[in-house]
mmCIF file of the N, C-alpha and C atoms, coordinates in Angstrom:
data_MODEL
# 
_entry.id   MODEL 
# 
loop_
_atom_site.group_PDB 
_atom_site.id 
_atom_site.type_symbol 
_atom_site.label_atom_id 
_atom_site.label_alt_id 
_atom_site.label_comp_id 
_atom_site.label_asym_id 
_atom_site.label_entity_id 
_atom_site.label_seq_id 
_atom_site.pdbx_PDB_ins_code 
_atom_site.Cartn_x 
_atom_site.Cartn_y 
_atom_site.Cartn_z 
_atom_site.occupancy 
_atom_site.B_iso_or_equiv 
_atom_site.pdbx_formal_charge 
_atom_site.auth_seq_id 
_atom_site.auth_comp_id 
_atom_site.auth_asym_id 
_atom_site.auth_atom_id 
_atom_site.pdbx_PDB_model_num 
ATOM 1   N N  . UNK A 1 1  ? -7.699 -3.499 -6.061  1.00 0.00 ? 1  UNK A N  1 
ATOM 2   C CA . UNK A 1 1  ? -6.369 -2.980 -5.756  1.00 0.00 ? 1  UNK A CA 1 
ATOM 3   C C  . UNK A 1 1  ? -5.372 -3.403 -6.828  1.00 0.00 ? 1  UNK A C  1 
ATOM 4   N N  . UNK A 1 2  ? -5.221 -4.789 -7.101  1.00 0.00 ? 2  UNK A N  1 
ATOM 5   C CA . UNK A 1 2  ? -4.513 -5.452 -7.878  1.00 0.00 ? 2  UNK A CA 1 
ATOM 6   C C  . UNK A 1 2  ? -4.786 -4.583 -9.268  1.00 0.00 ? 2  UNK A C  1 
ATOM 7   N N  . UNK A 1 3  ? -5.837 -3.855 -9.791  1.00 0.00 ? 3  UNK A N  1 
ATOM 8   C CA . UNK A 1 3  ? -6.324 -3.241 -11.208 1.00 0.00 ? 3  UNK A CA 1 
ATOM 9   C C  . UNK A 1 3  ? -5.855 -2.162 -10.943 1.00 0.00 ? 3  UNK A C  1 
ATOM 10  N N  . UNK A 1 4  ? -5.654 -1.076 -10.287 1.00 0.00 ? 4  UNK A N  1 
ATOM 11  C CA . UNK A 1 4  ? -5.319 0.122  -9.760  1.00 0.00 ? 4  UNK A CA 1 
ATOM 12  C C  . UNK A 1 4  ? -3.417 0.022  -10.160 1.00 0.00 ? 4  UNK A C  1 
ATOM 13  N N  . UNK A 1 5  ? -3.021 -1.188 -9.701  1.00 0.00 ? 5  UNK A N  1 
ATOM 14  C CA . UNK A 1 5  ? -1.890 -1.417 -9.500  1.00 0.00 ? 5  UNK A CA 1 
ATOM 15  C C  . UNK A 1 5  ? -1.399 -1.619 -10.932 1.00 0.00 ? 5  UNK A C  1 
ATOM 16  N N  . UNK A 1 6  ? -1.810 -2.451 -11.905 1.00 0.00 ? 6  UNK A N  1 
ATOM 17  C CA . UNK A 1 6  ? -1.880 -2.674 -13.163 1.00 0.00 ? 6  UNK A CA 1 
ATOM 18  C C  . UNK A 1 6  ? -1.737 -1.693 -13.788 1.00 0.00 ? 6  UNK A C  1 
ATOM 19  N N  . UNK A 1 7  ? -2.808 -0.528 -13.857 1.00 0.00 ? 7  UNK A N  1 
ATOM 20  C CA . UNK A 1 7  ? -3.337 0.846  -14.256 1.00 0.00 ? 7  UNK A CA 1 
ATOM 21  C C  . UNK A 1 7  ? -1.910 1.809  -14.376 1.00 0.00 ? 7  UNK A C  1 
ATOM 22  N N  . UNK A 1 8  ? -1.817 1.515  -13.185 1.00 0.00 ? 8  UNK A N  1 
ATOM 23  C CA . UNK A 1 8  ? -0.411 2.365  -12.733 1.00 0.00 ? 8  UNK A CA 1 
ATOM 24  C C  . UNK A 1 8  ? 0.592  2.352  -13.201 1.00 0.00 ? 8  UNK A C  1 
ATOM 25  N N  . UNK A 1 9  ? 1.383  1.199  -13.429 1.00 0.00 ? 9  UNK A N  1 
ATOM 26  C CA . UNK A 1 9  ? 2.157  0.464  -14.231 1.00 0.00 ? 9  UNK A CA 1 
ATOM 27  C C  . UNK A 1 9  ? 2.144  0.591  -15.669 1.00 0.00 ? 9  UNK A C  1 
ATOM 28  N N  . UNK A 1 10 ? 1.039  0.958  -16.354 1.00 0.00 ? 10 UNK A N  1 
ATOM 29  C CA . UNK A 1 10 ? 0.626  0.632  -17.717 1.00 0.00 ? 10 UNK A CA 1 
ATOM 30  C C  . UNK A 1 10 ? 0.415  2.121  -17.851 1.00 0.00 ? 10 UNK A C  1 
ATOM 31  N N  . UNK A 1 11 ? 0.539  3.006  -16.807 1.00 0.00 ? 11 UNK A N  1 
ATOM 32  C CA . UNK A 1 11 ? 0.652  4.438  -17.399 1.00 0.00 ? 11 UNK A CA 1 
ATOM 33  C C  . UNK A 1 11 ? 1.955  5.234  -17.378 1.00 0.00 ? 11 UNK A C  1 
ATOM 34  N N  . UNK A 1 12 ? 2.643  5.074  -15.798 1.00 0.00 ? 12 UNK A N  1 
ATOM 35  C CA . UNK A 1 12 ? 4.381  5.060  -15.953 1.00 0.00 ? 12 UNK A CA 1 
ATOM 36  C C  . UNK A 1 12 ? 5.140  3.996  -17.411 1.00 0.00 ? 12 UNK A C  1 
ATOM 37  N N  . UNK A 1 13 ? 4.597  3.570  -17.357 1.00 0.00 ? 13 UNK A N  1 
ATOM 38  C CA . UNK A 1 13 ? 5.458  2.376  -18.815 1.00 0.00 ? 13 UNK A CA 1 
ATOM 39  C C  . UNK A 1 13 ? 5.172  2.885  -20.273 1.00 0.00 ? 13 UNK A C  1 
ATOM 40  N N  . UNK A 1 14 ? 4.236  3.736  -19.887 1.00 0.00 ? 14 UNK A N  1 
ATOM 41  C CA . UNK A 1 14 ? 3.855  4.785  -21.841 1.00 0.00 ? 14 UNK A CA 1 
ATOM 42  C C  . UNK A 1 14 ? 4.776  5.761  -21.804 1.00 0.00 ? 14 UNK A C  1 
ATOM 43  N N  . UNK A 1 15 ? 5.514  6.383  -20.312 1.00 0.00 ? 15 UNK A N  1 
ATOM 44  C CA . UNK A 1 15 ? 5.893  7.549  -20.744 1.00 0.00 ? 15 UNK A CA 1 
ATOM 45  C C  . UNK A 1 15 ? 7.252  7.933  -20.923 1.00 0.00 ? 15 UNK A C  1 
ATOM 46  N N  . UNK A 1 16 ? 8.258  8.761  -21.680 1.00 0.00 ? 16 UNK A N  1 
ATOM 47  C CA . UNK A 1 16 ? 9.005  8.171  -22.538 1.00 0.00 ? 16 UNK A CA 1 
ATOM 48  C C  . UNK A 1 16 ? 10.229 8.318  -20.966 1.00 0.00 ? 16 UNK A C  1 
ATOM 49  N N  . UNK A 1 17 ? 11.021 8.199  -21.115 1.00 0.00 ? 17 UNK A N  1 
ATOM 50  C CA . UNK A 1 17 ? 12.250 8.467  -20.059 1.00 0.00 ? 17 UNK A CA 1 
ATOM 51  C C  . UNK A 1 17 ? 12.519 10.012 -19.444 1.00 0.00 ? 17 UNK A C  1 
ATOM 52  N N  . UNK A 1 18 ? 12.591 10.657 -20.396 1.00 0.00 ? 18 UNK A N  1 
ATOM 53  C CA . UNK A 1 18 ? 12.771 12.479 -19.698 1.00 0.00 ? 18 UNK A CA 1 
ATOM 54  C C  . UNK A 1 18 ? 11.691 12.399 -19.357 1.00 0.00 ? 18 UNK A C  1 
ATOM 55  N N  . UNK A 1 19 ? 10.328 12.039 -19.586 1.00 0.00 ? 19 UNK A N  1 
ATOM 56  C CA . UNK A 1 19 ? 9.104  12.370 -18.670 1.00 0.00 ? 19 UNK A CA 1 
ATOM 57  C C  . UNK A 1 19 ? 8.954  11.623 -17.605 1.00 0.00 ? 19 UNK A C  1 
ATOM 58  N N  . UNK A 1 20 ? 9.691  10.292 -17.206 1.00 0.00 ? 20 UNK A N  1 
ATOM 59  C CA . UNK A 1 20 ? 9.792  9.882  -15.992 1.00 0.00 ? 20 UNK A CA 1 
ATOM 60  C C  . UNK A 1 20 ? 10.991 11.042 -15.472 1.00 0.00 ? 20 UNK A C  1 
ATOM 61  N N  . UNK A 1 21 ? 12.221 10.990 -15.862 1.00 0.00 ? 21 UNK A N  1 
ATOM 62  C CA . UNK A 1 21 ? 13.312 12.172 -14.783 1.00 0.00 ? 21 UNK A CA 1 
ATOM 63  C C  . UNK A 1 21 ? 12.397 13.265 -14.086 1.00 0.00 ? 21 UNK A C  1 
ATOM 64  N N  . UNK A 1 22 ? 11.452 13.960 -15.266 1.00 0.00 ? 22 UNK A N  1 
ATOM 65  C CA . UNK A 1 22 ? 10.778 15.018 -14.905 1.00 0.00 ? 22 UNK A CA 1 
ATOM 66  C C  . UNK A 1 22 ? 10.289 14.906 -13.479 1.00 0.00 ? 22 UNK A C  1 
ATOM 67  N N  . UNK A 1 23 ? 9.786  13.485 -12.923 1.00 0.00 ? 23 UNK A N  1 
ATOM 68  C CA . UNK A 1 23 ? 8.852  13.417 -11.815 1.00 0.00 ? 23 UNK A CA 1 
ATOM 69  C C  . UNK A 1 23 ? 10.263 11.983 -11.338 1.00 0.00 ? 23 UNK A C  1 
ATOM 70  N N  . UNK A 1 24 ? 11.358 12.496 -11.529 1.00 0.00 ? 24 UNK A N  1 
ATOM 71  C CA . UNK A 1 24 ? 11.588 11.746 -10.103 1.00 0.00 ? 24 UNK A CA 1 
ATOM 72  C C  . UNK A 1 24 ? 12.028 9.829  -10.324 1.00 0.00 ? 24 UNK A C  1 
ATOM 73  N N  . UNK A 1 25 ? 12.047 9.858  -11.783 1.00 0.00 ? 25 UNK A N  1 
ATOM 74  C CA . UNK A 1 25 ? 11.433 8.259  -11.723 1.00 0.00 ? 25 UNK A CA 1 
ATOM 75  C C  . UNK A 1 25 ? 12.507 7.666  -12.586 1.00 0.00 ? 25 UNK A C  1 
ATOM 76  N N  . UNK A 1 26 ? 12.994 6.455  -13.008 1.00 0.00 ? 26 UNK A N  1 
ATOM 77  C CA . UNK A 1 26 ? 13.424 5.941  -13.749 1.00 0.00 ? 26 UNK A CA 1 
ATOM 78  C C  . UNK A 1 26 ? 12.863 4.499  -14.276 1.00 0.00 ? 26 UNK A C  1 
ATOM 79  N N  . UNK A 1 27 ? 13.527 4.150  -15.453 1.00 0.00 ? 27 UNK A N  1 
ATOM 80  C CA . UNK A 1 27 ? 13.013 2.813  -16.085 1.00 0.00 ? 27 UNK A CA 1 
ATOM 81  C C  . UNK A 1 27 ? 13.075 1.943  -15.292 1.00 0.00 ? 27 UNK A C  1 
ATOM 82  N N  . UNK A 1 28 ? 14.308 1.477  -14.382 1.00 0.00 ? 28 UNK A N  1 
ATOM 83  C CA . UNK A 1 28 ? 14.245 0.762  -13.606 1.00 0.00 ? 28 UNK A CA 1 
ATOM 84  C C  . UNK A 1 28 ? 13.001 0.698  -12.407 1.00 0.00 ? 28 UNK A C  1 
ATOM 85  N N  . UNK A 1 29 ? 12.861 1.998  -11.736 1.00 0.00 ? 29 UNK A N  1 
ATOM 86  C CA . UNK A 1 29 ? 11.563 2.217  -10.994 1.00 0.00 ? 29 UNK A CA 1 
ATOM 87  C C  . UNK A 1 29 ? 10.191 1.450  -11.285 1.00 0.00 ? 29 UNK A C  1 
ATOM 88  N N  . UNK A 1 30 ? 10.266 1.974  -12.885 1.00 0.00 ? 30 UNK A N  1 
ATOM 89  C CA . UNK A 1 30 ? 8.772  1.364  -13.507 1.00 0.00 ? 30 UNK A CA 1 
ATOM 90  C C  . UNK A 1 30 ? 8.803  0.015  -13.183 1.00 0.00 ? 30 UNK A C  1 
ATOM 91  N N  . UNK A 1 31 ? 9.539  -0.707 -13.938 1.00 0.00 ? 31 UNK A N  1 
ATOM 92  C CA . UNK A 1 31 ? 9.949  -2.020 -13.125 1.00 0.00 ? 31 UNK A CA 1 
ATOM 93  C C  . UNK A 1 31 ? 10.246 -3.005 -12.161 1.00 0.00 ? 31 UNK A C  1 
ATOM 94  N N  . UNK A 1 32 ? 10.672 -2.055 -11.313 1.00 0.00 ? 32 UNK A N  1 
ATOM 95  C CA . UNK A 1 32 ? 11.009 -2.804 -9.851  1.00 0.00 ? 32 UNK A CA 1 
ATOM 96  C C  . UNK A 1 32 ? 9.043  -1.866 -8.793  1.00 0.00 ? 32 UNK A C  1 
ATOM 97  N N  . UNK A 1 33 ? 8.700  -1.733 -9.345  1.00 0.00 ? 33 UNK A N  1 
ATOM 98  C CA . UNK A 1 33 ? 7.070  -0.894 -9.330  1.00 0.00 ? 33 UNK A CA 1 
ATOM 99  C C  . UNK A 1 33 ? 6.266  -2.628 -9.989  1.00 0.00 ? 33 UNK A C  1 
ATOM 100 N N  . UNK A 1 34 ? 6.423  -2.837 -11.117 1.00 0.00 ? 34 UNK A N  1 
ATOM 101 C CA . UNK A 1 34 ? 5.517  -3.925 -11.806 1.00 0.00 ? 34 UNK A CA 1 
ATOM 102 C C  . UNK A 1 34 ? 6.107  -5.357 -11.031 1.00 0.00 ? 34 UNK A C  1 
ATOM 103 N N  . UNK A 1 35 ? 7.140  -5.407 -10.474 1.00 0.00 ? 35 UNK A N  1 
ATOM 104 C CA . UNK A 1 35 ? 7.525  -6.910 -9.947  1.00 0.00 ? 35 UNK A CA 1 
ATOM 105 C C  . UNK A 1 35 ? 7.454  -6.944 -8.266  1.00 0.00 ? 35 UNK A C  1 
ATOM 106 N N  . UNK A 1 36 ? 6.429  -5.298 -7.561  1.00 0.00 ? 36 UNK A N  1 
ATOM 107 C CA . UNK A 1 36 ? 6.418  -5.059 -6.315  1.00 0.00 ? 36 UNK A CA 1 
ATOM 108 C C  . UNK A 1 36 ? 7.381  -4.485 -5.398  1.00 0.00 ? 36 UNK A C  1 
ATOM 109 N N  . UNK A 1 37 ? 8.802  -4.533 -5.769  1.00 0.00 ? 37 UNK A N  1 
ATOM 110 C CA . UNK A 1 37 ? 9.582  -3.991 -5.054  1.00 0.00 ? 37 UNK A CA 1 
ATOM 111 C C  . UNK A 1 37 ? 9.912  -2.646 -4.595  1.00 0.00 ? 37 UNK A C  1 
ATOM 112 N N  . UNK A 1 38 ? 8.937  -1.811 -5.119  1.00 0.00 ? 38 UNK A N  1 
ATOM 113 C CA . UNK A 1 38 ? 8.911  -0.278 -5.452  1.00 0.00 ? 38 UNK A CA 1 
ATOM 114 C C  . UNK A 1 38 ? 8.566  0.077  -3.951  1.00 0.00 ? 38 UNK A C  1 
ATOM 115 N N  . UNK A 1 39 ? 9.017  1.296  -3.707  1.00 0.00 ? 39 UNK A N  1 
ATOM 116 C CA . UNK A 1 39 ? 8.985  1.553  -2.537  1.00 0.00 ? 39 UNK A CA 1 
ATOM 117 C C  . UNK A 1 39 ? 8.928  3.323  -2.183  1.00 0.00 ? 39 UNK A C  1 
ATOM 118 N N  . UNK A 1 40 ? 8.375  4.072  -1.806  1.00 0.00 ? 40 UNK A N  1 
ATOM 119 C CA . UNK A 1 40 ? 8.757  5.460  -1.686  1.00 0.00 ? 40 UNK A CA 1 
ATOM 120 C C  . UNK A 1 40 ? 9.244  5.714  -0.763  1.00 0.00 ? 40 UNK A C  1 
ATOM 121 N N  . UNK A 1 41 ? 10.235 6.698  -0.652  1.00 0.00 ? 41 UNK A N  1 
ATOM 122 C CA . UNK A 1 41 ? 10.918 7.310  0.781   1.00 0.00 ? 41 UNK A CA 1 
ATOM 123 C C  . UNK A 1 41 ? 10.387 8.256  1.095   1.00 0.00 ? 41 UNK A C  1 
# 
């Protein structure tokens, strides 16, 4: 789970900023995602 979680993180974090907006996401997201606090509504 913990590698999945990593994975995840290390693929949102390659992609540049308009390709996070595209889906919804921001830098901060990626981040508060890698320190657990991430959350979906």
């Amino acid at each position: 789970m913990w590698s999945a979680k990593r994975n995840t993180y290390k693929m949102l974090d390659r992609l540049t900023n308009r390709e996070l907006e595209d889906i919804g996401m921001t830098r901060a997201d990626v981040e508060a995602l890698n320190t657990g606090f991430f959350r979906i509504l």
